[in-house]
N, C-alpha and C positions, 0 to 999 in steps of 0.2 A: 148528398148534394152533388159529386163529382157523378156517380150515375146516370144521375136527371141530364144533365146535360152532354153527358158524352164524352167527358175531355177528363185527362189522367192528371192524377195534381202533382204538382210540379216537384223536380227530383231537386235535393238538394247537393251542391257544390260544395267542393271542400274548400275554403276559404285559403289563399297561400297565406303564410304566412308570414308577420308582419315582421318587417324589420327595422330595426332602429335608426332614427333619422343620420345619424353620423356613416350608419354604412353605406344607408341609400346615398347620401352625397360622395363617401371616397368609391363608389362603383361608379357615379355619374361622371366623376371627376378622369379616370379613365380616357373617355373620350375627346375625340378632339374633333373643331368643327370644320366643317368643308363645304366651299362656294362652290355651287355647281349653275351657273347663269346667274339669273337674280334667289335664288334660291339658297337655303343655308342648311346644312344636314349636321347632327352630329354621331362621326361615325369612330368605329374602333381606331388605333394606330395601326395596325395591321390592315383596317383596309382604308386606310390613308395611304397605308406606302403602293399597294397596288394601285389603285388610284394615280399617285403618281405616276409610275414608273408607266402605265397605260402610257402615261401623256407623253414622256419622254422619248418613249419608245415608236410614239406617232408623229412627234415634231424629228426626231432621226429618219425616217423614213418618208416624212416630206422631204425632205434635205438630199438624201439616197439615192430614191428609185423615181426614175422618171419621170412613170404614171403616177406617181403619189401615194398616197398610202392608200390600202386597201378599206370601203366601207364597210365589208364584212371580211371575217378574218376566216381562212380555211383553217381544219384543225389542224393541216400542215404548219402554217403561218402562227398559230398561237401558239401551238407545240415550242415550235422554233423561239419566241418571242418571250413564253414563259421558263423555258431554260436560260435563255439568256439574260431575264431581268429578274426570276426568282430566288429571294435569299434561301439561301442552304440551311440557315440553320431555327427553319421554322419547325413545330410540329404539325401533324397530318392536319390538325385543325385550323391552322392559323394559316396552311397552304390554301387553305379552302375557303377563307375568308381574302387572302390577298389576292387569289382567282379573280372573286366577286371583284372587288376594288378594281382590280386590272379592266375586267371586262365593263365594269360603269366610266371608268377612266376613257375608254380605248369608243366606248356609243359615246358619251360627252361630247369627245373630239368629234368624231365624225357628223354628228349631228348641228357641230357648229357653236357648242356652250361653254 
């Protein structure tokens, strides 16, 4: 039948597998939720605190610098911005999720949400 018409029949997928509803809630449960405009996300704590720390670090630098804060960051400016607001005692993974946070935090602001 697959012949005749031309077309390879379909590969099958390895199903993930299932897990029990108690775990799927204490994984969900993990998260915490975040307003971004009229919008509602839920996202890790980790990049909740980047997230913050974006904001704080842009309502500082309205406050600061003259011109206001920057609408895009130079890798100078972020460099400088993520030592000074990054906790120390994350691992390489969680450095790399509260980036994210920072950098959704830091467009947020700028874009006015």
């Amino acid at each position: 039948m697959f012949d005749q018409m031309h077309v390879s029949p379909p590969i099958p997928f390895p199903c993930p597998a299932s897990t029990p509803l108690e775990e799927q809630d204490s994984e969900f449960a993990t998260y915490v939720p975040l307003r971004v405009g009229k919008s509602r996300f839920e996202v890790s704590p980790t990049f909740h605190e980047g997230y913050l720390a974006a904001r704080r670090a842009y309502a500082q630098m309205e406050e600061e610098d003259e011109w206001g804060p920057s609408l895009f960051l130079t890798g100078y400016e972020y460099a400088h911005l993520t030592r000074r607001y990054l906790p120390t005692t994350l691992s390489a993974a969680d450095k790399r999720e509260w980036q994210r946070g920072f950098i959704g935090g830091w467009t947020a602001c700028s874009y006015g949400f």
